[in-house]
C-alpha positions as CSV (number, residue, x, y, z in Angstrom):
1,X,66.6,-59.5,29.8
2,X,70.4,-58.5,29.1
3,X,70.6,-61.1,26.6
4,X,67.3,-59.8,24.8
5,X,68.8,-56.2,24.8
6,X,71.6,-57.1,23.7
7,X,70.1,-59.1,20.7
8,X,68.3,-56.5,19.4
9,X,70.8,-54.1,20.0
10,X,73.3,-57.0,17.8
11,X,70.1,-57.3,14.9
12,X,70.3,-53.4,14.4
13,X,74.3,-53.0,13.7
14,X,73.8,-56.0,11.4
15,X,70.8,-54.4,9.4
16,X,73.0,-51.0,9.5
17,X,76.1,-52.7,8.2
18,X,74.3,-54.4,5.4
19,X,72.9,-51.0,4.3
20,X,76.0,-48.9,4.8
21,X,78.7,-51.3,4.0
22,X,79.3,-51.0,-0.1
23,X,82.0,-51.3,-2.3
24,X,84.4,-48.6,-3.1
25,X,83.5,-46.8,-6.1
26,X,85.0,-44.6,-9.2
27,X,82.6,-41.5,-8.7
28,X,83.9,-40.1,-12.2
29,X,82.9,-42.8,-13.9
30,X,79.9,-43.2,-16.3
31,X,78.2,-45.8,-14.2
32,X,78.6,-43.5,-11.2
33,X,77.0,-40.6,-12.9
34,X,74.2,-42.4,-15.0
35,X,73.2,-44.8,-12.1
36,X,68.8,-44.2,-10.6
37,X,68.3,-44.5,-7.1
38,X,65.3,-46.3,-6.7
39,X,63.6,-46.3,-3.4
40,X,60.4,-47.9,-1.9
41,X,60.3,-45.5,1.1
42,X,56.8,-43.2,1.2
43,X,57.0,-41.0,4.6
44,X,53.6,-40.2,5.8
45,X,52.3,-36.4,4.9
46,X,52.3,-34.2,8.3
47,X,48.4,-34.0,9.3
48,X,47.4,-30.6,9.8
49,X,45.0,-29.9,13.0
50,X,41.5,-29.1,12.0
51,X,40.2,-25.7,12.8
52,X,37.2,-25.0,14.8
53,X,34.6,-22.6,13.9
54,X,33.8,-20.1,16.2
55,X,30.7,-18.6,16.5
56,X,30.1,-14.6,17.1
57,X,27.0,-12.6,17.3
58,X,27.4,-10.7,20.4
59,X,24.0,-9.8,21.9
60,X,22.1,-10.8,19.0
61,X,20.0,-13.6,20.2
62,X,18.3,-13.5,16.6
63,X,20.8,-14.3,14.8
64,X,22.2,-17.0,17.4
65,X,18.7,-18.3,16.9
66,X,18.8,-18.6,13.1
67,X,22.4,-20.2,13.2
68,X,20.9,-23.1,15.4
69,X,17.7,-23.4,13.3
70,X,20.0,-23.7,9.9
71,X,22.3,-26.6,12.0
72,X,19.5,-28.7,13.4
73,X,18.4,-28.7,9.5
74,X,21.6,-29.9,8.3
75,X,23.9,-26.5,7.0
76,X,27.0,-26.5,8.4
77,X,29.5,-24.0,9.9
78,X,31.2,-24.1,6.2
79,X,28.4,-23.3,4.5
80,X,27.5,-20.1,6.5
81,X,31.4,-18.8,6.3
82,X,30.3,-17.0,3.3
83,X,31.6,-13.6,4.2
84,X,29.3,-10.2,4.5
85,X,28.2,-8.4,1.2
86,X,27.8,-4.9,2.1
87,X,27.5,-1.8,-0.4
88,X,30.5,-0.5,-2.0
89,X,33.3,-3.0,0.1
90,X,34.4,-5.9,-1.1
91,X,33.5,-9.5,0.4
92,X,34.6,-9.1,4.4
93,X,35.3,-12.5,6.7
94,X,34.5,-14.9,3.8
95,X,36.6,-18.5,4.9
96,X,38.1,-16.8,8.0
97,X,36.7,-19.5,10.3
98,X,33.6,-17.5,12.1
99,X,30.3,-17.2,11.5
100,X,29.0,-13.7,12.2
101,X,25.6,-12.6,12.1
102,X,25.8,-10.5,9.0
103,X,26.6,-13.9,7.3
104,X,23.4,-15.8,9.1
105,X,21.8,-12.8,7.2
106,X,23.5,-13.8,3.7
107,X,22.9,-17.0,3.3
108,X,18.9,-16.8,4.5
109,X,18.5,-14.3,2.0
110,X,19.8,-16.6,-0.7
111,X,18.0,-19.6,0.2
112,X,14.8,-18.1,2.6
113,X,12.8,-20.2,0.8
114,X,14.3,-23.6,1.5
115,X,14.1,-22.0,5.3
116,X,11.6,-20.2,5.2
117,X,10.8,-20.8,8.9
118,X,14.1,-19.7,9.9
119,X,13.9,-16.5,7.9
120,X,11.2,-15.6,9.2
121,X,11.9,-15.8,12.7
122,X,15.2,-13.8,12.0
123,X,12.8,-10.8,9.8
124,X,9.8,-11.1,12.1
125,X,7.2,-11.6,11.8
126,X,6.9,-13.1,8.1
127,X,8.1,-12.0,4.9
128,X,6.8,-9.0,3.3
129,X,6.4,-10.6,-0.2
130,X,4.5,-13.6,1.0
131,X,0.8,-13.6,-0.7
132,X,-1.0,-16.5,1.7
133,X,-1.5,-20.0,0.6
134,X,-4.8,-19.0,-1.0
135,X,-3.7,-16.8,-3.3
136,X,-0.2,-18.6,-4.5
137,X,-2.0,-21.5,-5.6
138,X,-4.2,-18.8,-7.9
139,X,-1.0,-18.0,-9.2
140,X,0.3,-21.4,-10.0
141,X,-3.0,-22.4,-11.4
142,X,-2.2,-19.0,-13.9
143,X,1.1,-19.9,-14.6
144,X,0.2,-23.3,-15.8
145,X,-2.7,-21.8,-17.8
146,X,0.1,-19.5,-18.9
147,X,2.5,-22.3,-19.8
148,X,0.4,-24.1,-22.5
149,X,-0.9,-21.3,-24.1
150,X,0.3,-21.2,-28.0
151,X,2.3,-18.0,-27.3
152,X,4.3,-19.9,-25.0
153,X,4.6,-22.9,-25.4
154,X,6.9,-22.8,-28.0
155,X,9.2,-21.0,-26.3
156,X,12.7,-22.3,-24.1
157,X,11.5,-21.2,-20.4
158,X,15.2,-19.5,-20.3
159,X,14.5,-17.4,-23.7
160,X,13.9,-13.7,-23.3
161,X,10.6,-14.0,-25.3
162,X,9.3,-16.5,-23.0
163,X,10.4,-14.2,-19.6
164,X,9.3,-11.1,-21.0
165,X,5.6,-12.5,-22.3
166,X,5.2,-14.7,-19.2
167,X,5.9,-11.0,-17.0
168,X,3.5,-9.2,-19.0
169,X,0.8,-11.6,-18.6
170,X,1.6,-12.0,-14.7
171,X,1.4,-7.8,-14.3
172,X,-2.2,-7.4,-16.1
173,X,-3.2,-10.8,-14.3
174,X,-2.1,-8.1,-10.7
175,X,-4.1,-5.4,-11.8
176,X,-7.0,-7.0,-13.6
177,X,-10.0,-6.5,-10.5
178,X,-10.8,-9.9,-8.9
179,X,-14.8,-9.4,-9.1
180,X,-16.7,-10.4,-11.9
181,X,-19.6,-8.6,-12.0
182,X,-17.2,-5.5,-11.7
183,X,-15.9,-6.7,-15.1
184,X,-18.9,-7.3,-16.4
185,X,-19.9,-3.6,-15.7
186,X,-16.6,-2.0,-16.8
187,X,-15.9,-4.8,-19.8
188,X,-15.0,-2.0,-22.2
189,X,-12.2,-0.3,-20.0
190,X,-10.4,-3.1,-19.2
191,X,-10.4,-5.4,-22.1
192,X,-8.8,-1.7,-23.7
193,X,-6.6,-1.6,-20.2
194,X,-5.5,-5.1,-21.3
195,X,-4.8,-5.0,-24.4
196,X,-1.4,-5.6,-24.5
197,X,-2.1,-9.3,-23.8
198,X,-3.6,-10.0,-27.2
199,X,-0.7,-7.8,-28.8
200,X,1.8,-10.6,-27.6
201,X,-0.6,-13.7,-28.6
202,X,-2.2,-14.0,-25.4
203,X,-6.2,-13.1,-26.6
204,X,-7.2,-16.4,-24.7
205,X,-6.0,-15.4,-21.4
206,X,-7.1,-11.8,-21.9
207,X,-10.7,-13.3,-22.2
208,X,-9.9,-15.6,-19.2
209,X,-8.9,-12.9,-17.0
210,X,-11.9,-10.2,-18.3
211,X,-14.0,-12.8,-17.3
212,X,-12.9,-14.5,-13.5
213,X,-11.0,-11.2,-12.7
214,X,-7.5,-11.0,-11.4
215,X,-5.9,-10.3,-8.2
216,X,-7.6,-6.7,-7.9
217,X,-4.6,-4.4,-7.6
218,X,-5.7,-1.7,-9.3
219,X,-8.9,-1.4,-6.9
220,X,-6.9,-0.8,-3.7
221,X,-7.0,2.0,-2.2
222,X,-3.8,4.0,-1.0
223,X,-2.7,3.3,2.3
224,X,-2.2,6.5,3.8
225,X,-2.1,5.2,7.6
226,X,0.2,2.3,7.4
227,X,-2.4,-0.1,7.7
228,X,-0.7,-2.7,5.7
229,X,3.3,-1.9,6.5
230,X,4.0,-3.0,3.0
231,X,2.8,-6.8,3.7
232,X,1.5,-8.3,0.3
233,X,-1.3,-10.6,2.2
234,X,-2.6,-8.3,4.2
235,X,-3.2,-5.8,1.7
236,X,-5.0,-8.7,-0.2
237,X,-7.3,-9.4,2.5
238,X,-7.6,-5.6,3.3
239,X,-7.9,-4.3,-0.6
240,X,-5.8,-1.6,1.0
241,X,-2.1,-1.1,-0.1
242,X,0.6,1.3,-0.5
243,X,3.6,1.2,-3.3
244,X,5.7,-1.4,-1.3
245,X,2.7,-3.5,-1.0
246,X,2.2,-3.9,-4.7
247,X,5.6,-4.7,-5.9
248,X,6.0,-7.5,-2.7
249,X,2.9,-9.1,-4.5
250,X,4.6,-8.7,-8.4
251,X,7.7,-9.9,-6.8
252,X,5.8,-13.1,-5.2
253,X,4.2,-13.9,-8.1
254,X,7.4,-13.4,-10.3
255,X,9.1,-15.9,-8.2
256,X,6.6,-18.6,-8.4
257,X,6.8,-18.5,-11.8
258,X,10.8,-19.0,-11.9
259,X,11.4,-15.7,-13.6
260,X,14.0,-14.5,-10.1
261,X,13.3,-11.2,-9.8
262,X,15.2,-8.9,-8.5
263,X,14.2,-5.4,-6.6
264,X,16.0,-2.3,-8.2
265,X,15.9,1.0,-7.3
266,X,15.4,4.3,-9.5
267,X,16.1,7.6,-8.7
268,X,13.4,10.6,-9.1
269,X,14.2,13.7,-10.9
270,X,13.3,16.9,-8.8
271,X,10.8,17.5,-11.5
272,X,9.1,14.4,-11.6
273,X,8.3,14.5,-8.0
274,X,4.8,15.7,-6.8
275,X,5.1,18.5,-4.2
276,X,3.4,16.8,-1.5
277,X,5.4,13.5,-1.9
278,X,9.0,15.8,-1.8
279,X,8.6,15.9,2.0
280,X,6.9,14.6,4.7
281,X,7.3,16.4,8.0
282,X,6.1,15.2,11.6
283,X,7.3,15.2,14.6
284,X,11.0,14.1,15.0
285,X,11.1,12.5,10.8
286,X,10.9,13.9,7.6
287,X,11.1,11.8,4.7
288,X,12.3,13.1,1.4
289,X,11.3,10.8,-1.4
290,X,13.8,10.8,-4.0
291,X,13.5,7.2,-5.1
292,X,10.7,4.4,-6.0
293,X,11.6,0.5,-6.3
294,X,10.9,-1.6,-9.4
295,X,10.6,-5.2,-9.8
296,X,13.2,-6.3,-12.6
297,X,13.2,-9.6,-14.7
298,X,16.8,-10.8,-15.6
299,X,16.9,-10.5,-19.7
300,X,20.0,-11.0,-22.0
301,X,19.3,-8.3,-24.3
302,X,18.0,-5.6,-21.4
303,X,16.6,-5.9,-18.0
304,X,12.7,-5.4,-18.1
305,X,11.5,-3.4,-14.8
306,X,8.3,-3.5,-13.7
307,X,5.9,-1.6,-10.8
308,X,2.2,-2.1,-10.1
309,X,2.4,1.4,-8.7
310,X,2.9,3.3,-11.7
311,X,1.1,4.2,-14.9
312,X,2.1,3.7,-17.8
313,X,4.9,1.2,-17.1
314,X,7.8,2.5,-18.6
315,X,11.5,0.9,-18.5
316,X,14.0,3.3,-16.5
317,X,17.2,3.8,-18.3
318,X,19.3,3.9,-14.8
319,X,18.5,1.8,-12.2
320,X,20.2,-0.1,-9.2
321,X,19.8,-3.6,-8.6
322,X,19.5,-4.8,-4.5
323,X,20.8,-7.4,-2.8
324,X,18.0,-8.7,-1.3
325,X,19.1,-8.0,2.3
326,X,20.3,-4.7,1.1
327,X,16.3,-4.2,-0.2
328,X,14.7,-5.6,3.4
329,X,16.5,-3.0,5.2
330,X,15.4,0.1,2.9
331,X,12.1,-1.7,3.9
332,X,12.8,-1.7,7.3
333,X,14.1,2.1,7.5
334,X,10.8,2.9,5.3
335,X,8.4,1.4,7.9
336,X,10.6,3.0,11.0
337,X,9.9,6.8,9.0
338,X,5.8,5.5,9.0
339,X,6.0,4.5,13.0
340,X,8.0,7.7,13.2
341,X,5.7,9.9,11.2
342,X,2.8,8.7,13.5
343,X,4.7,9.6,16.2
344,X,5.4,6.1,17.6
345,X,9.1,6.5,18.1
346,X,9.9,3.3,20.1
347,X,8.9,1.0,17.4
348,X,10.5,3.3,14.9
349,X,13.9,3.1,17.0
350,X,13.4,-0.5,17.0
351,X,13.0,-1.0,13.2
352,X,15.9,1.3,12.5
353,X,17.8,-1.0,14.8
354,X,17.0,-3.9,12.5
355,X,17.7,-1.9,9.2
356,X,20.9,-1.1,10.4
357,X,21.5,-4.6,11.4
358,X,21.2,-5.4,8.0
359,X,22.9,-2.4,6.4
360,X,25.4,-0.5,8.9
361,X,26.2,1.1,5.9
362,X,22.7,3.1,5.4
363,X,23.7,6.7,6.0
364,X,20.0,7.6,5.4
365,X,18.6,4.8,8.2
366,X,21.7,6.5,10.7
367,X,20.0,10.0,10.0
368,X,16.3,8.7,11.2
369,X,17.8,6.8,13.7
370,X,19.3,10.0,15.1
371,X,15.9,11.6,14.9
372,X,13.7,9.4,16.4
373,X,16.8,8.8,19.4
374,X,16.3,12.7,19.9
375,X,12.7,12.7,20.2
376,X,12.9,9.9,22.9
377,X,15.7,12.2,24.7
378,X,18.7,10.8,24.1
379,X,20.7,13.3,22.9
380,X,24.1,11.3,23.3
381,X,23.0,8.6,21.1
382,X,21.3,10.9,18.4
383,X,24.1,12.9,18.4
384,X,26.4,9.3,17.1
385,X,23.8,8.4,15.0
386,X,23.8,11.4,12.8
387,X,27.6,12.1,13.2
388,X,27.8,8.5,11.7
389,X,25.3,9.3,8.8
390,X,27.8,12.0,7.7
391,X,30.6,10.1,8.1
392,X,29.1,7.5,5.4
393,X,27.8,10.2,3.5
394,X,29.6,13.8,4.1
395,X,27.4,15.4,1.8
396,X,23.9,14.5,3.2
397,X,22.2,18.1,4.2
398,X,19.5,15.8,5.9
399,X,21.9,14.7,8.7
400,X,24.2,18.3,8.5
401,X,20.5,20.1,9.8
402,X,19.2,17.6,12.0
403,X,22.5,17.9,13.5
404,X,22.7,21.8,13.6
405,X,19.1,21.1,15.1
406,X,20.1,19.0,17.9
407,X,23.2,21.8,18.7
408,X,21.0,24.6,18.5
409,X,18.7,23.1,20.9
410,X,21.8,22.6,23.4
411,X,22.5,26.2,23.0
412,X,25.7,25.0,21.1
413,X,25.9,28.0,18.5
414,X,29.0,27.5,16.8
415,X,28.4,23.9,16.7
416,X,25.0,24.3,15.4
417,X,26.2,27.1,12.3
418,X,28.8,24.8,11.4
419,X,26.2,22.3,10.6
420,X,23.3,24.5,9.0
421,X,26.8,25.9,6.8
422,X,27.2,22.3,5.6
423,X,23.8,21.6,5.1
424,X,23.1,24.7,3.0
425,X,26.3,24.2,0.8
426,X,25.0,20.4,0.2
427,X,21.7,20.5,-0.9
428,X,20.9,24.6,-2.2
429,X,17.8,23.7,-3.7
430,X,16.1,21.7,-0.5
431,X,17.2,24.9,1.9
432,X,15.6,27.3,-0.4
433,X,12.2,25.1,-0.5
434,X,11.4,24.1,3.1
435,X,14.3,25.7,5.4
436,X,15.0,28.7,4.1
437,X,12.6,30.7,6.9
438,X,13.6,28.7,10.0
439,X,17.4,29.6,9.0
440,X,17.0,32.9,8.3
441,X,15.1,33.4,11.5
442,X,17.9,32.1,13.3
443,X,21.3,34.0,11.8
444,X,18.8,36.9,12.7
445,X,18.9,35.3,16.0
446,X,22.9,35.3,16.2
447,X,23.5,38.8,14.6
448,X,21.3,40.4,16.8
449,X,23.1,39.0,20.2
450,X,26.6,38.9,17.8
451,X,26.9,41.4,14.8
452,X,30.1,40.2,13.9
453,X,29.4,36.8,14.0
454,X,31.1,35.4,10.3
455,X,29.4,32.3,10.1
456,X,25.9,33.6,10.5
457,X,26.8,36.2,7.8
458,X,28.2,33.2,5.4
459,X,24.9,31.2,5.7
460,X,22.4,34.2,5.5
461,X,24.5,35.3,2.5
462,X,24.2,31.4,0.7
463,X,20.6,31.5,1.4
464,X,19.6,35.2,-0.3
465,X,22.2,33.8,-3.2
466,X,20.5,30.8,-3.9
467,X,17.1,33.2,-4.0
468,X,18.8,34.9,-6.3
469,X,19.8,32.4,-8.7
470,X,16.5,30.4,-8.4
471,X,14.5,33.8,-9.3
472,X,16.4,34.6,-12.4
């Protein structure tokens, strides 16, 4: 064994000295400085340790559910570490290694249709847009009708003329009735209804559509109870439908056709709102309509905008477009304000819950959230919720007066002024339509048990100013 140790230990200092023993050399001469050092040696690049994903969604079992339903089809912890797209931030927690459930949220609202099962069980119960089997293969059948026609045909499928044409033809084949003898009856008014369609080079669809009927929009009546929730297929198999309704079934049909819609939304002048859409008042909710939602067509030359709710169609010169998860949880608050109106505030709570899931960011979901919390008694909460409305928003006199309402019912005055102060220097014009009285009636309140009190005598003083103003 020594004699093996000291062999290798002999084979070493010989491989050293024939490596380190070299001739002297002149290191200012030419050779010296001109002379390459060639070398055969590669030393192996350091291997960095992989990084594990981590998974966090906290209590929501939903969102753990949709993360395993995406990985037992094949998508990968990479693939979801896509970040969170909320309104008015920039990308947060893209690449950082965890998969939230805001991101389980982004990337099934980009691809819900490849898993559409998955989506589903994350929205619950399906998605609002979705027609039924039935009627999407009507619409396929259309837009290969569509396709051939001479008006078309012609056409690149990514050319504006070909979009805009095939949309036109897909919003008249939405509102033309779906019963023929109907038609038949009322030939006159629609083939004038639907005239457009022969203006573009489409006479032979026109004729097709006068005579086996659309998909019957126009006959629907409104859906004043709810009885839909904004669910394209069941306002086809009821006939019953309210705005939301209709534009889930333009955007359905939009998308089978490849055109990608998108959902926008447009603000309402004052003006151009009816009185008794303004406000809606029940117990615990109000809703203040100050928007509608179009479905939009991507075009180069301008965006063409689109609802079946409206007549005329007109293109709005202003307009938002939504992220699609951004849109479901507008939705969502919209049908928590409906179980809220009905005085349902359990389910309301709970779809507010999922809006904000969506959006965190919605000061106006916040607000109702707060509302329908205070009708269920829990002050605590309602008093976050709308303290977290104004933080997103500091200007929205919705939140300012439910909040001065949930104070004044404490018994909280100063706390309660403060608020109705805020609200009033907000929003004049809504204080002087519908809460002008209940304010007055209560700085009348204060003065009487406080004379002096300044802040009472600051609001009742904004109020009889903006009377003022508004009656000149």
């Amino acid at each position: 064994m020594y004699f093996a140790l000291w062999a290798l230990g002999a084979a070493a200092t010989f491989l050293y000295g024939c490596y380190s023993k070299q001739e002297p050399v002149d290191k200012n001469s030419n050779s010296f400085r001109n002379r390459k050092i060639h070398t055969n040696l590669s030393l192996p690049k350091p291997v960095q340790p992989s990084r594990r994903y981590i998974s966090e969604f906290g209590n929501n079992l939903e969102a753990a559910q949709a993360f395993r339903g995406l990985t037992d089809q094949g998508v990968t912890a990479a693939q979801l570490d896509i970040g969170c797209d909320f309104p008015n931030t920039s990308l947060i927690g893209k690449e950082d290694y965890r998969v939230e459930a805001c991101e389980i949220d982004e990337f099934l609202f980009a691809n819900y249709q490849k898993y559409k099962k998955v989506f589903e069980g994350r929205t619950q119960p399906t998605t609002p847009w979705d027609p039924g089997v039935e009627t999407v293969q009507k619409i396929k059948n259309v837009i290969e009708f569509l396709k051939q026609s001479d008006a078309l045909k012609n056409f690149s499928p990514t050319s504006d003329e070909y979009r805009e044409k095939l949309a036109i033809a897909l919003l008249h084949f939405a509102l033309i009735p779906d019963q023929p003898e109907f038609l038949k009856n009322h030939h006159s008014e629609w083939r004038k209804n639907s005239s457009q369609l022969k203006s573009i080079g489409l006479e032979n669809f026109q004729k097709k559509l006068l005579t086996e009927g659309g998909l019957g929009v126009s006959l629907w009546k409104n859906d004043n109870q709810g009885v839909t929730d904004g669910a394209a297929h069941a306002a086809l198999q009821t006939k019953i439908g309210d705005d939301f309704a209709k534009n889930h079934l333009l955007f359905a049909i939009f998308e089978q056709a490849q055109l990608n819609p998108f959902f926008a939304k447009v603000d309402l002048t004052w003006k151009n709102i009816p009185l008794e859409d303004k406000v809606q008042q029940g117990k615990g909710i109000t809703v203040y309509r100050t928007s509608t939602f179009y479905v939009g067509v991507t075009l180069q030359k301008q965006d063409k905008l689109f609802n079946l709710a409206l007549e005329p169609q007109e293109n709005p010169k202003e307009y938002k477009k939504l992220p699609l998860k951004i849109y479901y949880s507008n939705y969502l608050s919209w049908r928590g304000a409906n179980a809220a109106l009905r005085d349902h505030h359990k389910q309301a709570i709970e779809f507010f819950q999922k809006s904000l899931e969506f959006n965190p960011k919605s000061y106006t979901a916040h607000n109702s959230y707060g509302l329908s919390l205070l009708q269920k008694g829990n002050k605590q909460r309602a008093e976050l919720a709308l303290k977290r409305s104004i933080d997103l928003n500091p200007r929205y006199h919705f939140a300012f007066e439910n909040l001065g309402d949930l104070y004044w019912g404490q018994e909280k005055t100063a706390e309660a002024l403060e608020n109705y102060y805020n609200a009033v220097k907000a929003n004049p014009r809504w204080v002087k339509t519908f809460s002008k009285d209940k304010l007055l009636e209560r700085m009348a309140q204060v003065l009487k048990k406080d004379p002096d009190n300044t802040m009472a005598k600051s609001i009742r003083r904004e109020i009889e100013m903006i009377s003022l103003v508004n009656e000149k």
